[in-house]
C-alpha positions in Angstrom: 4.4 -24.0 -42.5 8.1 -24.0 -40.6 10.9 -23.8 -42.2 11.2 -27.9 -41.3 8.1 -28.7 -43.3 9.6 -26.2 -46.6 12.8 -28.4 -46.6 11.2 -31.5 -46.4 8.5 -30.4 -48.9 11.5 -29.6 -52.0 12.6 -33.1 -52.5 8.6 -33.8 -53.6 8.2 -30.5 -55.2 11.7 -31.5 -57.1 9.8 -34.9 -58.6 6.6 -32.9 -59.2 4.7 -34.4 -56.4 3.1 -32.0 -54.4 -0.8 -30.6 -54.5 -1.5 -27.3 -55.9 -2.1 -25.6 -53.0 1.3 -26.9 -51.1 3.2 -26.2 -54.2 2.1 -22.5 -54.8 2.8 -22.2 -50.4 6.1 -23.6 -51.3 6.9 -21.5 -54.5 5.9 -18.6 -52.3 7.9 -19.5 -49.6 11.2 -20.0 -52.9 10.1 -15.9 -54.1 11.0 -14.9 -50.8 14.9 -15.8 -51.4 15.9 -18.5 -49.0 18.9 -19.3 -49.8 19.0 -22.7 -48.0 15.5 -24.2 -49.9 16.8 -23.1 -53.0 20.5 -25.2 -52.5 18.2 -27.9 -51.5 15.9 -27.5 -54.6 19.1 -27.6 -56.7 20.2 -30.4 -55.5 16.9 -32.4 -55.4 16.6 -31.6 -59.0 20.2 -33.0 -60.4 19.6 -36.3 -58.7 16.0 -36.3 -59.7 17.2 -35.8 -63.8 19.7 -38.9 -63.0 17.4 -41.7 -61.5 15.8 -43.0 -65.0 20.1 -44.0 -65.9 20.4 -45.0 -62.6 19.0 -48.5 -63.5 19.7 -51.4 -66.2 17.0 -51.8 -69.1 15.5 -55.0 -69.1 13.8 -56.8 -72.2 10.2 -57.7 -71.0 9.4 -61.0 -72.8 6.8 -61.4 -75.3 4.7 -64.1 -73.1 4.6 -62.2 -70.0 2.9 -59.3 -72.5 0.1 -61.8 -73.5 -0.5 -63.3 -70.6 -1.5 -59.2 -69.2 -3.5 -59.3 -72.3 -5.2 -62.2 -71.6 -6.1 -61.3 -68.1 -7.3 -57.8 -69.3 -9.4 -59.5 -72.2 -11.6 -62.0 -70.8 -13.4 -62.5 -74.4 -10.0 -63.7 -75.4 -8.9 -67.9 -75.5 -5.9 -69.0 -73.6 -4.9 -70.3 -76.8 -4.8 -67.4 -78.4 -2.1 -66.1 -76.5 0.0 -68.3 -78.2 2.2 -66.3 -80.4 2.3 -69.3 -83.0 0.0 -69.5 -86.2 -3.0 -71.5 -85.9 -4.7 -74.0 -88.4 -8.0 -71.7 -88.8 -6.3 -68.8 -90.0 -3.7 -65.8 -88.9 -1.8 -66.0 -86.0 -4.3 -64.1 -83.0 -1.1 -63.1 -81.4 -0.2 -61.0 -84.7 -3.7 -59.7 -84.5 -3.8 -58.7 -80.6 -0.1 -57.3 -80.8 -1.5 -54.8 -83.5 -4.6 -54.4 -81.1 -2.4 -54.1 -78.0 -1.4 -50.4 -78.4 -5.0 -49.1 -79.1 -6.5 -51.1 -76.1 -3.6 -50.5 -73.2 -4.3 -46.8 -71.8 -2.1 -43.8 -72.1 -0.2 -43.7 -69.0 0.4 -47.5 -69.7 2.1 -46.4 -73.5 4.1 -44.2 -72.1 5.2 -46.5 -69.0 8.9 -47.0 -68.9 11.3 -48.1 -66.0 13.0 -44.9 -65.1 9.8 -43.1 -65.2 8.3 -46.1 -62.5 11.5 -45.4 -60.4 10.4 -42.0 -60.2 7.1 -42.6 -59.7 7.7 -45.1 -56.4 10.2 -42.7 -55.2 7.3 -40.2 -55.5 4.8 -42.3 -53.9 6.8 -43.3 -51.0 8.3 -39.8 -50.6 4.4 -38.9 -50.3 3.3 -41.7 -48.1 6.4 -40.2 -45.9 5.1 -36.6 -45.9 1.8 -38.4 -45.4 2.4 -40.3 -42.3 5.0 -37.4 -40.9 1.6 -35.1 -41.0 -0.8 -37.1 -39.5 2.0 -38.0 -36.7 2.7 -34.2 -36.4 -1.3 -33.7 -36.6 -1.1 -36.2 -33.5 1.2 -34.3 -31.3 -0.6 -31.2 -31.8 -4.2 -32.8 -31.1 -2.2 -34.1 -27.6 -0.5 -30.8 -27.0 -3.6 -29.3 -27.6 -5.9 -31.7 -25.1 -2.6 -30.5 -22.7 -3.0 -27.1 -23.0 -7.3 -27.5 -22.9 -6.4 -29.4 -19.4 -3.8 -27.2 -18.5 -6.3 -24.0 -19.0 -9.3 -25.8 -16.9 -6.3 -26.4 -14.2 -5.5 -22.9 -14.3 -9.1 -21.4 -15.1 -10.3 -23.3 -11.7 -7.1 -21.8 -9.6 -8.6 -18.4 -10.7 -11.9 -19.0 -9.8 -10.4 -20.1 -6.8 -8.2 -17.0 -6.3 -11.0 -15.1 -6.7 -13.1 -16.3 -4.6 -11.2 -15.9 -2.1 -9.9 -12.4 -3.0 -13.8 -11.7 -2.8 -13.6 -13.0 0.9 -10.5 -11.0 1.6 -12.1 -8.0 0.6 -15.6 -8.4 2.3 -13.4 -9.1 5.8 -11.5 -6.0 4.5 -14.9 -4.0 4.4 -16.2 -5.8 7.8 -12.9 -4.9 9.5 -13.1 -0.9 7.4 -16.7 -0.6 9.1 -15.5 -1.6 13.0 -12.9 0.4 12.8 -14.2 3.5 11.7 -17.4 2.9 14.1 -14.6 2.4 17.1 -13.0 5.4 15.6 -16.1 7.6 15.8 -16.6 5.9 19.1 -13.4 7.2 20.2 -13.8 10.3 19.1 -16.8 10.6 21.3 -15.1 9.4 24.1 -12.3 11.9 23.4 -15.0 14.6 23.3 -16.5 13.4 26.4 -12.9 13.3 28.2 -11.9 17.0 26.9 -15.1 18.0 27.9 -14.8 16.6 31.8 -11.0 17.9 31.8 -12.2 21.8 31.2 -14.9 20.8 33.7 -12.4 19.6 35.9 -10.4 22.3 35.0 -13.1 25.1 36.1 -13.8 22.9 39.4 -10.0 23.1 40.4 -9.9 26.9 39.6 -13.1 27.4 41.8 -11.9 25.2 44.5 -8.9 27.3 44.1 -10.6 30.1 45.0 -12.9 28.8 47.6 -9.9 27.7 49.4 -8.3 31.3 49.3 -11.6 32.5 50.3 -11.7 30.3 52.7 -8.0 30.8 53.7 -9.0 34.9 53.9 -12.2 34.0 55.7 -10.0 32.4 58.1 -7.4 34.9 58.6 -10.5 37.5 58.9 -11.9 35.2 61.7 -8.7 35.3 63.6 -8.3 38.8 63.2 -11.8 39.4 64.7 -11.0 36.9 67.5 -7.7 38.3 68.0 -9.3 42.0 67.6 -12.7 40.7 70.2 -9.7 39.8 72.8 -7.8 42.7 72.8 -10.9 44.9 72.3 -12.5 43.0 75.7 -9.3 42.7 77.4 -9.2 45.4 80.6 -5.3 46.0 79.7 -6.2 47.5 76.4 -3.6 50.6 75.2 -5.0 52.6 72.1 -1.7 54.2 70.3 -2.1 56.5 67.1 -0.3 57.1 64.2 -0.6 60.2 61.8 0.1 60.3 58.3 3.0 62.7 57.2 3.6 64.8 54.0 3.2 61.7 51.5 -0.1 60.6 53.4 -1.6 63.4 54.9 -5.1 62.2 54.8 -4.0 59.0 55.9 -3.9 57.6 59.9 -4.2 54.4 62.1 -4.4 53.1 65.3 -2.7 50.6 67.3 -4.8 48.2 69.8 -2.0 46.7 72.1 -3.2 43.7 75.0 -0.4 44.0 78.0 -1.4 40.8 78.9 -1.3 39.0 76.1 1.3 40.8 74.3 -0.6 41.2 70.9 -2.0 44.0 68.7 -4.6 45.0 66.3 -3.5 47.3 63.8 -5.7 49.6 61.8 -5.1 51.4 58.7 -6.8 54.2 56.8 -7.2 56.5 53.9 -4.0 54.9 52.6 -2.0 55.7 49.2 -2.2 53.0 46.6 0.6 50.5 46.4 3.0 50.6 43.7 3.7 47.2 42.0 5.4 45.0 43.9 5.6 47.6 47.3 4.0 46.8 50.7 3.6 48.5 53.9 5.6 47.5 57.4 5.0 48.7 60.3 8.1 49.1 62.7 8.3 49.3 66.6 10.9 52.3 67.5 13.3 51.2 70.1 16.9 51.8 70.0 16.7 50.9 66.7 13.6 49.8 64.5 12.4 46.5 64.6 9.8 44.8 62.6 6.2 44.3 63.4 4.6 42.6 60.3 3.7 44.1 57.1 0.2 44.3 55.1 -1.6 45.4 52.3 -4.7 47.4 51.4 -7.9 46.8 50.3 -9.5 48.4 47.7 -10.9 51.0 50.6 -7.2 51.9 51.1 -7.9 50.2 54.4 -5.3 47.8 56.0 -5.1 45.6 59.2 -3.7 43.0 60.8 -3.1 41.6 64.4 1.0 41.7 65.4 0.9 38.7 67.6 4.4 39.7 69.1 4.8 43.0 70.1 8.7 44.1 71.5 8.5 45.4 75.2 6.0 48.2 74.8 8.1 50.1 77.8 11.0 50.2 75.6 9.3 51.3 72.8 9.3 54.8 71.8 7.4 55.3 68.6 5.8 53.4 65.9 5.9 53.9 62.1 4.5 52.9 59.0 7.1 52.7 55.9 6.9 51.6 52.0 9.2 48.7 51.6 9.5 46.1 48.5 7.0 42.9 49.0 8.0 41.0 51.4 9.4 43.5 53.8 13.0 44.3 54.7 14.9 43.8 58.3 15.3 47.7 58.1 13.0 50.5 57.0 14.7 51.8 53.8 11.6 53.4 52.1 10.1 56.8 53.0 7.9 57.0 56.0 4.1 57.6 55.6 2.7 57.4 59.4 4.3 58.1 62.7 2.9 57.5 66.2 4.9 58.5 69.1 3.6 56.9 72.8 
């Protein structure tokens, strides 16, 4: 019970009206000390002891008790309600008035106004509790047919969220499955892709080299045709060169065309190359004056064709020196082979 139902439950607990079971749920509800049911408790109890002098006594008169008597006795005469002495003998009324209190019931006997007051305050105060339950019984049968509707509303939304969160997750799974098989097809491709750029990579290093092979083939072949020319050419001029005291073992040769003004030159038995050194040849006039420069082989052989050759009356010697790659406008490295004409 609320506290509501406690406070309105006193004022029938004050006049003795309540059943057994709300009364002890009450009287446990008192032990627990609230203060505000036991003021009202109080209270209910004073005016309850001052209803019976609340009202005026009034005589009831003697007819109105034989005419109850007569209605509750149907073995008795009209006219023997009469409270007068009859001609046949006593008065009935005498003998019914001494009859009355052994034939009207207890609760009858001990009937008296103040007690009825009490007793229709009671009742109505019972009716009241009465009809406030079953109206309170109402509005919790409604607000539970509310809630029963509103928990079938909301049971269906659920159903209906879940269904579709079942959806959501197999399109989840469907879109999880295509994209790891475009991932592992992607990784394939990436394999395939590394594997064609290495391949690619290998093909651009070999073309690489076929093109300096074929660059060197090329160079050879005009060397040859240069060398073929010169060699066939009726004009032909062989000059020597000897190696001095860093290349002893070391000579060349100098094919020179008068006609066409070019060279083939011919190294031998040559020392190694330091790193980043080459050789230049120089044409000796009044000064020295470049004729190309060149590198070995791994014979310590050397040649090329010097496709301008200086005025070969002017010159007076020709020498081989070790210069820095690339070559310099003057010999500034030692000497290695000398050839005077």
């Amino acid at each position: 019970m609320s506290h509501e139902q406690f406070e309105e439950a006193v004022a029938l607990y004050a006049v003795g009206a309540l059943e057994r079971q709300e009364r002890q749920t009450l009287e446990a509800h008192l032990l627990t000390g609230c203060a505000a049911c036991h003021a009202s408790l109080k209270e209910y109890r004073a005016v309850a002891g001052t209803l019976p002098y609340g009202l005026s006594p009034v005589k009831v008169p003697r007819s109105l008790k034989f005419k109850v008597l007569a209605a509750r006795l149907p073995g008795v005469a009209p006219s023997e309600t009469s409270p007068t002495t009859t001609e046949t003998g006593p008065n009935p009324a005498v003998r019914i008035g001494a009859l009355l209190p052994s034939l009207l019931p207890m609760p009858a006997r001990a009937l008296s106004p103040a007690f009825a007051v009490v007793l229709a305050l009671l009742l109505a105060g019972t009716a009241s509790y009465a009809i406030y339950l079953h109206w309170q019984s109402l509005a919790q049968v409604e607000q539970r047919e509310r809630l029963q509707a509103s928990l079938k509303q909301e049971t269906a939304r659920l159903a209906a969220l879940q269904e579709q969160l079942t959806q959501q997750e197999q399109a989840i799974s469907t879109l999880r499955e295509e994209f790891d098989r475009r991932i592992g097809n992607l990784g394939e491709v990436q394999s395939t892709i590394t594997e064609q750029d290495t391949e690619l990579a290998l093909l651009r290093t070999e073309l690489a080299q076929r093109r300096e092979e074929a660059s060197s083939l090329r160079r050879a072949l005009a060397q040859r045709d240069d060398m073929l020319t010169i060699l066939r050419s009726p004009a032909v001029k062989v000059i020597s060169l000897a190696g001095l005291e860093q290349a002893k073992s070391a000579g060349a040769f100098l094919l020179f065309d008068q006609e066409s003004k070019k060279a083939f030159f011919y190294a031998f038995n040559m020392p190694p190359l330091p790193p980043g050194k080459t050789y230049q040849l120089w044409a000796i006039l009044d000064k020295p004056v470049s004729a190309g420069t060149f590198l070995t082989d791994p014979g310590q052989k050397g040649r090329f064709v010097v496709r301008s050759v200086p005025d070969i009356t002017l010159v007076t010697k020709f020498a081989v020196s070790l210069e820095p790659t690339g070559g310099r406008p003057q010999p500034t490295g030692e000497i290695y082979l000398v050839g005077e004409l």
